[in-house]
C-alpha positions as CSV (number, residue, x, y, z in Angstrom):
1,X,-124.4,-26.5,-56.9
2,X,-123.0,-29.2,-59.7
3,X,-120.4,-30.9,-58.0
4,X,-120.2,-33.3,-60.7
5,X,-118.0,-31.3,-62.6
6,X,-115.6,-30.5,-60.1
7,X,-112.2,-31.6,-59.9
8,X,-111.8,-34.0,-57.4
9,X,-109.4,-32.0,-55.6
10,X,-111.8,-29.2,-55.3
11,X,-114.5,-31.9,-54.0
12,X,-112.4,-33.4,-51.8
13,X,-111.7,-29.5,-50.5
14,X,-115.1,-29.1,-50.3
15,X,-116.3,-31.9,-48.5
16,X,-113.9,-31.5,-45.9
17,X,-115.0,-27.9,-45.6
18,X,-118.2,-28.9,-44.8
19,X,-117.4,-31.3,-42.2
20,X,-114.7,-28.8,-40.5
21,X,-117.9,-26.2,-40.7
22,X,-119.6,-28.5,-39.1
23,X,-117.4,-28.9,-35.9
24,X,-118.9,-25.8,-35.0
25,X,-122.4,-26.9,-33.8
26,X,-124.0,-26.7,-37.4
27,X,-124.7,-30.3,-38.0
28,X,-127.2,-29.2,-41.0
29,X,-124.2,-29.1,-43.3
30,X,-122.8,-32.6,-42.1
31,X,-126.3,-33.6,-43.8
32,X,-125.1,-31.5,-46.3
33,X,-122.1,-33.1,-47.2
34,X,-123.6,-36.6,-46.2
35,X,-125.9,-36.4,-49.4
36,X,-123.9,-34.2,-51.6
37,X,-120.6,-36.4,-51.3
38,X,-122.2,-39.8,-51.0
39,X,-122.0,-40.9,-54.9
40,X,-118.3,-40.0,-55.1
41,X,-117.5,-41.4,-52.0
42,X,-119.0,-45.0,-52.5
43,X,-120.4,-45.4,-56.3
44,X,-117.9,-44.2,-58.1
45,X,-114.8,-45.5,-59.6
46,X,-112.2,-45.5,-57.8
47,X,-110.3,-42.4,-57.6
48,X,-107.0,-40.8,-55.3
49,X,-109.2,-38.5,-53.2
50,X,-112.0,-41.3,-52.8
51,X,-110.8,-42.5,-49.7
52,X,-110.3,-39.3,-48.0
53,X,-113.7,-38.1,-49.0
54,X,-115.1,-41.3,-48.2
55,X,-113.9,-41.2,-44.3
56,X,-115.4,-37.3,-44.2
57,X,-119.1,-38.4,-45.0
58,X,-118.8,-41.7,-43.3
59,X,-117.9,-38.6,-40.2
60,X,-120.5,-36.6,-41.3
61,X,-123.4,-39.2,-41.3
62,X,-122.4,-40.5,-37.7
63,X,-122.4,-36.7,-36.6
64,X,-125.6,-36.0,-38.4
65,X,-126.8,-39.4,-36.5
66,X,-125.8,-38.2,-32.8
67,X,-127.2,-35.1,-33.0
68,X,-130.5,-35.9,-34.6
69,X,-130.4,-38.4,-31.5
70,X,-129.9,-35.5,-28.8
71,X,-132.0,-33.3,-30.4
72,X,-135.0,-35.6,-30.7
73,X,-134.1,-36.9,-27.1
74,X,-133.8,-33.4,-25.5
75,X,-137.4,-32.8,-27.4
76,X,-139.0,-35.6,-26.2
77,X,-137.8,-35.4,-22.6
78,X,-138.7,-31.1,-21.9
79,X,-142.6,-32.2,-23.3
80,X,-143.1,-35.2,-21.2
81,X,-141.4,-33.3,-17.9
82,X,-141.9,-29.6,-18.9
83,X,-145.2,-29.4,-16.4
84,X,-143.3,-30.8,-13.7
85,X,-140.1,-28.9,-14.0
86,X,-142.3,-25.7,-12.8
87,X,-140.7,-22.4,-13.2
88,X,-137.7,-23.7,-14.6
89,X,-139.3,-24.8,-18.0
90,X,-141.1,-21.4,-18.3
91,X,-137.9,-19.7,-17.9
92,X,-136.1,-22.0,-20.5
93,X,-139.4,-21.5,-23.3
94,X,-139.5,-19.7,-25.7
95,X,-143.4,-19.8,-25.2
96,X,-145.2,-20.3,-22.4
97,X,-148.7,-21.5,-22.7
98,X,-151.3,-20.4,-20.8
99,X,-153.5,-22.2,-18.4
100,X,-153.9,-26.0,-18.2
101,X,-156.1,-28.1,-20.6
């Protein structure tokens, strides 16, 4: 998508589309919007709907931030303790390798 040639209403629409989409546990598009939006929101000339676009990605990136955080967290934590958890980290995998190396 060209969003250079968009009105800035429509971008300013859009952007706060994508974070609102967001909200709803799909932090890929706050990366989304974080790259897509970031040249309007702070290289540009200034413009009426710069500001408002500017505080959605500055949202967006701190959202993309906290759950690239929990995820990589969560990820490191079930391989260092899945052995240990037993039966409960077989239940929660998707696959469950066989055996011990």
């Amino acid at each position: 998508m060209d969003i250079s040639r968009m009105p800035n209403e429509r971008k300013l629409y859009l952007c706060k589309w994508y974070f609102k989409a967001g909200l709803a546990l799909l932090p890929f598009l706050w990366s989304i919007n974080s790259v897509w939006f970031f040249n309007d929101a702070f290289r540009k000339p200034a413009y009426d709907e710069q500001k408002e676009i500017k505080k959605y990605v500055i949202f967006s990136i701190v959202g993309t931030l906290v759950w690239l955080v929990a995820i990589v967290s969560w990820v490191v934590t079930f391989q260092l303790k899945r052995e240990t958890w037993g039966e409960f980290a077989d239940n929660i995998s998707f696959l469950v390798p066989l055996g011990r190396a």
